[in-house]
C-alpha positions as CSV (number, residue, x, y, z in Angstrom):
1,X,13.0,36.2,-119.8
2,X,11.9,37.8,-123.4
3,X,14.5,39.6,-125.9
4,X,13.1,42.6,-125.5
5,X,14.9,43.4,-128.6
6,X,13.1,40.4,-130.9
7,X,9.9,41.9,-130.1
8,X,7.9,43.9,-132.2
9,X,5.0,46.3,-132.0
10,X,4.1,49.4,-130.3
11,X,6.7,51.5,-128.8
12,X,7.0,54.1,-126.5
13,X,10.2,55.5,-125.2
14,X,10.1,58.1,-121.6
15,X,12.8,60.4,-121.5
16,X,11.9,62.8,-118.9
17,X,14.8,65.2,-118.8
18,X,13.9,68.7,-119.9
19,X,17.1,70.0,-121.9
20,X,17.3,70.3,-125.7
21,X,21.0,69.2,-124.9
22,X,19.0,66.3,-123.0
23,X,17.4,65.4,-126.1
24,X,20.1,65.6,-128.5
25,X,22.5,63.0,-126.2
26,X,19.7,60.6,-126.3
27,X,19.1,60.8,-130.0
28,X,21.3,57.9,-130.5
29,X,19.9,55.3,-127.9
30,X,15.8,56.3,-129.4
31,X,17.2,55.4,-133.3
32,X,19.2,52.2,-131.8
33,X,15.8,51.3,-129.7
34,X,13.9,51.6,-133.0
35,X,16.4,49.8,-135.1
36,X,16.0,47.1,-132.6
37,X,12.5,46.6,-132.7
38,X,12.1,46.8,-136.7
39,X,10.1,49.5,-135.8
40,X,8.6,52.2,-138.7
41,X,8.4,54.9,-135.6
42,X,8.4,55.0,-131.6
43,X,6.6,57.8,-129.1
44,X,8.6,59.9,-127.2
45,X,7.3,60.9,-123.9
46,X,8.8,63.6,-123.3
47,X,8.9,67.3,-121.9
48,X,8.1,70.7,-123.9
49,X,11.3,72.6,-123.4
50,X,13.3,69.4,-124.9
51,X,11.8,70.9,-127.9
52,X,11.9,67.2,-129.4
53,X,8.9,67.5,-131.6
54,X,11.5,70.0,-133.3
55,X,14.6,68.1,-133.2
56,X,12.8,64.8,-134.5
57,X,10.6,66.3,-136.8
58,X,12.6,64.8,-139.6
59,X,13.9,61.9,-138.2
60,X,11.9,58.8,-139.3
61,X,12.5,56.3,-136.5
62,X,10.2,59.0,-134.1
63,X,6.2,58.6,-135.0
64,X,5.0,61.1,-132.6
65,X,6.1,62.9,-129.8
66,X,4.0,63.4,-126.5
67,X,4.7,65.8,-123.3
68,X,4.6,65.1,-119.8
69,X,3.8,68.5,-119.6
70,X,0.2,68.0,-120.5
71,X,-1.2,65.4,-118.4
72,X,1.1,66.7,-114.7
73,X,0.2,70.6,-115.5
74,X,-1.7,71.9,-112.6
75,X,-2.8,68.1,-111.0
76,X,-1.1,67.2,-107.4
77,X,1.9,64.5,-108.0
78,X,-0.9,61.5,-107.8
79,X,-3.3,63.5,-110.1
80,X,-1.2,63.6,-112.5
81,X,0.5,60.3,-112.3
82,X,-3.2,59.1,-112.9
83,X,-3.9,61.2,-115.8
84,X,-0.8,60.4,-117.4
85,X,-1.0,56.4,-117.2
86,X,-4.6,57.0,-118.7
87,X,-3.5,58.4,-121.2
88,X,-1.1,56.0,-122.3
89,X,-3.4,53.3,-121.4
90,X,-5.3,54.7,-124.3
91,X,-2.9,54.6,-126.8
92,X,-2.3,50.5,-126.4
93,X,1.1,50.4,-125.9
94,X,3.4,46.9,-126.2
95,X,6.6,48.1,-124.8
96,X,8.5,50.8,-122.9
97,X,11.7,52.0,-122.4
98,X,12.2,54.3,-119.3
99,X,15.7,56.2,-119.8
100,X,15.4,57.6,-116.5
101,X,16.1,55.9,-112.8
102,X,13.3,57.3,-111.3
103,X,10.4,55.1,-110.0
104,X,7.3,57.1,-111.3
105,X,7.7,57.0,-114.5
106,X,8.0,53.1,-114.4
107,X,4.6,53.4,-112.3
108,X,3.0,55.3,-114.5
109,X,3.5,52.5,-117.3
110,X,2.0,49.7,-114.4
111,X,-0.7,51.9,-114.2
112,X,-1.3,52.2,-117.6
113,X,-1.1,48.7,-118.7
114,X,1.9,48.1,-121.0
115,X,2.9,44.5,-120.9
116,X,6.3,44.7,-121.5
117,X,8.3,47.7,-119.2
118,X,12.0,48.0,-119.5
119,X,14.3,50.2,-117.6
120,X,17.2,51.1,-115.4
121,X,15.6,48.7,-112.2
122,X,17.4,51.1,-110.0
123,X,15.8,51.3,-106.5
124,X,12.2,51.0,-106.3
125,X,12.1,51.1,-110.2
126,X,12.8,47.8,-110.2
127,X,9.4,46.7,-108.1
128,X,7.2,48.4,-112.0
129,X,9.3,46.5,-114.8
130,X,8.9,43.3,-115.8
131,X,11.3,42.7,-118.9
132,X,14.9,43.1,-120.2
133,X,17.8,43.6,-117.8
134,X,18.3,45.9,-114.9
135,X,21.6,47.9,-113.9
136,X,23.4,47.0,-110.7
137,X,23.3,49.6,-107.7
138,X,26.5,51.4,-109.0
139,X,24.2,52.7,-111.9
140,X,23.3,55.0,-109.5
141,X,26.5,57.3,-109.9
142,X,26.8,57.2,-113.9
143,X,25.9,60.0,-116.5
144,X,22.2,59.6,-117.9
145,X,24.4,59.1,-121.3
146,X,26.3,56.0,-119.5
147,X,23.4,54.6,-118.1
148,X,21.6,54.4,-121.7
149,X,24.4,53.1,-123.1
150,X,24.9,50.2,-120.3
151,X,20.9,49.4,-120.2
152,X,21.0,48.9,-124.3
153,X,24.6,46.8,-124.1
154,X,22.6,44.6,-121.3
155,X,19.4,44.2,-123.3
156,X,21.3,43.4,-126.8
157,X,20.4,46.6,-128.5
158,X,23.6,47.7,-131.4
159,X,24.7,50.9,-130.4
160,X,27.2,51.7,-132.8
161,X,28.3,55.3,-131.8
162,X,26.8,56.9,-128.7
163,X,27.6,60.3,-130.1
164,X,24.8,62.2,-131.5
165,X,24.4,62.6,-135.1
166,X,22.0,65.5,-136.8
167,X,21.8,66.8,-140.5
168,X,20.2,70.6,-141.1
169,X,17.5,70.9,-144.3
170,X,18.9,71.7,-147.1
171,X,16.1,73.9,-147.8
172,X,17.0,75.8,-144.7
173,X,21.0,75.6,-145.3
174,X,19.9,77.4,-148.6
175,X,17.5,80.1,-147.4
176,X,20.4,80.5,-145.0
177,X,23.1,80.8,-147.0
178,X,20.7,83.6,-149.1
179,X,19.8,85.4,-145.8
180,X,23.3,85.9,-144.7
181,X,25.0,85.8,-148.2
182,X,26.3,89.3,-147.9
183,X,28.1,88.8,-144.4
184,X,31.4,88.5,-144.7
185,X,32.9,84.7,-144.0
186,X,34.0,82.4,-142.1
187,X,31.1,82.5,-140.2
188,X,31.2,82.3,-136.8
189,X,28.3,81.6,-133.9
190,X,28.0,82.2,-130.3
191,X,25.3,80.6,-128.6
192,X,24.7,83.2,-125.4
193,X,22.2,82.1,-123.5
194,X,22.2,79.1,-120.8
195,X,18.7,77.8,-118.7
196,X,21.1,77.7,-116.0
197,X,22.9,81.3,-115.1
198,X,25.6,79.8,-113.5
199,X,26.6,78.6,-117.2
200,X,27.0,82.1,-118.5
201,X,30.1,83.7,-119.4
202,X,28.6,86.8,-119.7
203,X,29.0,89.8,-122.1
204,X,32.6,91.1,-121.2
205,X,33.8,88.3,-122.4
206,X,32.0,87.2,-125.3
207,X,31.9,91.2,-126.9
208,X,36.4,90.5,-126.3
209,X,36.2,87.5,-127.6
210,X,34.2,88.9,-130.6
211,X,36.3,91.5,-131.5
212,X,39.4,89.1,-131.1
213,X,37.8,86.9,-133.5
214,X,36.9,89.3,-136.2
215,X,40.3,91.3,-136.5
216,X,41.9,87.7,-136.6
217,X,39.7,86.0,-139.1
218,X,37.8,89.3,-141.3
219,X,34.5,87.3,-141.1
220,X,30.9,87.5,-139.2
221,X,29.9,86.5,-135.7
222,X,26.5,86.1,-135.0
223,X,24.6,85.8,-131.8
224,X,22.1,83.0,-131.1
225,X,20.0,82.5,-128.1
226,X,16.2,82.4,-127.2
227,X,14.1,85.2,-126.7
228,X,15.1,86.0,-122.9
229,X,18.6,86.3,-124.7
230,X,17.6,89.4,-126.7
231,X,18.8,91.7,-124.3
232,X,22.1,90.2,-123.8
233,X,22.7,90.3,-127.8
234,X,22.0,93.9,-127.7
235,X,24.4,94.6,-124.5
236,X,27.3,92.8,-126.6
237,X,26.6,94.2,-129.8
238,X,26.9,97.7,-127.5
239,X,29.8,96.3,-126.1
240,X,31.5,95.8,-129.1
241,X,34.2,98.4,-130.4
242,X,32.7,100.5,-133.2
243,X,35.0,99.1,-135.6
244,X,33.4,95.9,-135.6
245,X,29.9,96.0,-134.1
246,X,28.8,95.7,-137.9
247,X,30.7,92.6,-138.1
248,X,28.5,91.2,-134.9
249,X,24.9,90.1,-136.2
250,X,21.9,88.5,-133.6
251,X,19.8,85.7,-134.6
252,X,17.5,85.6,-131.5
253,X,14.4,83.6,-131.0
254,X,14.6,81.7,-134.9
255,X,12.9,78.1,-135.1
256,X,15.1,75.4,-134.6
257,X,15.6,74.6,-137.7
258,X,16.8,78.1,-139.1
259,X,19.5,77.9,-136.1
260,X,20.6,74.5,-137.4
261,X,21.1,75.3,-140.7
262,X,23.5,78.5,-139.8
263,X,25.3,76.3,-137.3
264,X,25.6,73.7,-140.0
265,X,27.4,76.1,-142.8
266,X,29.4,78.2,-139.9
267,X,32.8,78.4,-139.6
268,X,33.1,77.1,-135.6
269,X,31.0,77.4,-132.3
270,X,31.5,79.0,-129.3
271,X,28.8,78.4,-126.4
272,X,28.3,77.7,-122.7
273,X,27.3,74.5,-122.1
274,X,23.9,74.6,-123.0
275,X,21.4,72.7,-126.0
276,X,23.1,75.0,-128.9
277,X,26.6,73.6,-127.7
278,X,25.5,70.0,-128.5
279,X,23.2,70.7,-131.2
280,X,26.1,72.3,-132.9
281,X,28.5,69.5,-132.1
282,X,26.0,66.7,-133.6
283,X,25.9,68.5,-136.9
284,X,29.4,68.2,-137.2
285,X,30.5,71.7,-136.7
286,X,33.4,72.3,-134.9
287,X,32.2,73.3,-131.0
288,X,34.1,75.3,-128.4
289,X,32.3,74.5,-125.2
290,X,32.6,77.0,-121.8
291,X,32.5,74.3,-118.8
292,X,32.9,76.4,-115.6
293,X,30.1,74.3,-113.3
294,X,30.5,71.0,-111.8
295,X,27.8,69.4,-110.4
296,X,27.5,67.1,-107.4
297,X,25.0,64.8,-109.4
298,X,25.7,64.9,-112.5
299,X,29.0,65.3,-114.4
300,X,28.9,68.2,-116.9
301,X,32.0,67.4,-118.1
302,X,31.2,63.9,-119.0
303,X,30.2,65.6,-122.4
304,X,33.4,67.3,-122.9
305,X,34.5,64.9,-125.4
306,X,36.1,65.9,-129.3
307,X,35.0,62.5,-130.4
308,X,31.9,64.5,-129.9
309,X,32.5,68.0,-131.8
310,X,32.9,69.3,-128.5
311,X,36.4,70.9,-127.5
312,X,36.2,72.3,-123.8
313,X,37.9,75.1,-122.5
314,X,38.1,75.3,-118.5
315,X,38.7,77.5,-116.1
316,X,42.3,78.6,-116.3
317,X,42.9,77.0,-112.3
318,X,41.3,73.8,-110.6
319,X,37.7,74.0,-109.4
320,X,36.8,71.7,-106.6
321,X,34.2,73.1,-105.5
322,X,30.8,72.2,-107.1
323,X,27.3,73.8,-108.1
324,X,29.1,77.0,-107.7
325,X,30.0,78.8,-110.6
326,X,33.8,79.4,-111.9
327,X,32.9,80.6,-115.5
328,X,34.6,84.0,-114.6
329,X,37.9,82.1,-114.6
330,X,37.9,81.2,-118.7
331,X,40.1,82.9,-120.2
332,X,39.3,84.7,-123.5
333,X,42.8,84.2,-124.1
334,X,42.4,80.4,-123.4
335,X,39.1,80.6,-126.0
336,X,40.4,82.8,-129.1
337,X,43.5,80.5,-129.0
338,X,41.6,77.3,-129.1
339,X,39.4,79.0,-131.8
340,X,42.5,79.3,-133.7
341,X,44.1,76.5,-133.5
342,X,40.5,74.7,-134.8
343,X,39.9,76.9,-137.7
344,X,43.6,76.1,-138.9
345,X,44.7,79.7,-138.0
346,X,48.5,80.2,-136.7
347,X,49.2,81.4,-133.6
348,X,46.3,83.1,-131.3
349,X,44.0,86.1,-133.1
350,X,45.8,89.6,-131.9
């Protein structure tokens, strides 16, 4: 069987899950894929709210980024299988790498033509590929971030640190830095908003941790989420004692790279476990992530890891159940304490 590592020419990489935090945990396996190959720049089939165009806009191992989106929009499941190998078929493909265990996506590059299709091989996968090595059945149970890691460690492909790395434009960092220059520091970010509801701590406790945070430290905390988060920001700046609301600043709905840069020069991170958490953890900040949620399929707090920026708080009591939301049982107490004890502060903020 070919190296698929030794090979070079045109590259295309499927990563079908549609989180930005998706996208940033699989940052490392697309550079090492590229690195690999010898290759100038790889595709990245992807989908839109992975925002990827964004979060590899300046990173030079990613040539262009296409969206599933595009070609399955408003077609039946066969339609748009169709429509999307044709489009790839167009675009002459050598190689593949599917980071996902399900069987269409391996079908869609039959269809299309690419000679050489690598992947997980788990079930009926395994029928559409044709190179590299497969995982066994028991790749069936591990994290998406486990199974990349065990298909490039198979296929001979030097991972040297599965965490996520990221840097912020300095331009931005600057035209931050000037924006915000008269807010008072450290500077401090909460990223409110979650796709999934059952992630959200809610405004109680993020207006009480705010205050907390500002009486202990004298600096700025300021609110980031997407546009559906707008409201939220205004309910906790409301929230917010008088004495401090000026202290509490929203930066809702910015481009992605304007939210980088602040996270990059802030003080620390607070955040359910959402994209901000782990694009904020892969710039290096320090990043307090909310895990209340297991889930039967996958394990959320796989990612929990400070190797990773990422220092989880839990619920303050065991949580066996799962896909049932326990993020009413973190503490604020448990959060302004870990908050201080990461931002070299004594004891927990009054």
């Amino acid at each position: 069987m070919n190296d698929p590592a030794k090979k070079v020419g045109r590259t295309l990489v499927i990563q079908p899950l549609p989180g930005i935090g998706d996208t940033v945990w699989h940052i490392p396996f697309v550079r090492a894929i590229s690195a690999s190959e010898g290759a100038s720049g790889l595709d990245v089939l992807t989908i839109k709210r992975s925002m990827a165009d964004q979060l590899f806009a300046s990173d030079q191992c990613v040539s262009d980024v296409l969206w599933l989106d595009d070609a399955l929009e408003g077609k039946g499941r066969l339609a748009g299988i169709w429509a999307l190998a044709k489009q790839l078929r167009a675009r002459h493909y050598q190689r593949v790498w599917i980071l996902h265990k399900s069987y269409r996506w391996a079908l869609v590059a039959w269809l299309a033509g690419i000679p050489e299709r690598l992947g997980y091989g788990l079930g009926w996968q395994r029928w559409f590929l044709n190179s590299g090595k497969h995982l066994t059945a028991s790749g069936h149970t591990l994290h998406p971030i486990d199974q990349a890691i065990q298909l490039l460690d198979l296929n001979g492909v030097a991972l040297a640190d599965p965490a996520p790395r990221m840097t912020a434009s300095p331009a931005k960092v600057s035209a931050v830095r000037e924006r915000f220059g008269t807010h008072a520091q450290p500077w401090l970010v909460f990223g409110i908003g979650a796709t999934d509801p059952r992630r959200q701590w809610g405004v109680g406790y993020y207006a009480e941790l705010a205050e907390r945070m500002i009486e202990q430290s004298g600096g700025t905390v300021f609110l980031v989420g997407a546009a559906a988060d707008a409201e939220m920001a205004d309910q906790i700046k409301r929230a917010v004692a008088p004495a401090f609301a000026s202290a509490v600043v929203a930066v809702i709905a910015s481009p992605i790279d304007e939210v980088m840069a602040l996270l990059r020069v802030c003080k620390l991170f607070v955040g359910n476990d959402s994209g901000m958490l782990h694009i904020s953890a892969a710039l290096g900040t320090p990043s307090i992530g909310l895990f209340g949620v297991k889930y039967k399929k996958i394990d959320t707090y796989r990612l929990a890891d400070e190797s990773r920026n990422i220092f989880a708080v839990f619920p303050s009591e065991d949580i066996g159940e799962v896909n049932v939301s326990h993020m009413d049982k973190i503490a604020v107490a448990s959060v302004a304490l870990k908050a201080a004890q990461l931002m070299g502060a004594e004891g927990e903020p009054a």
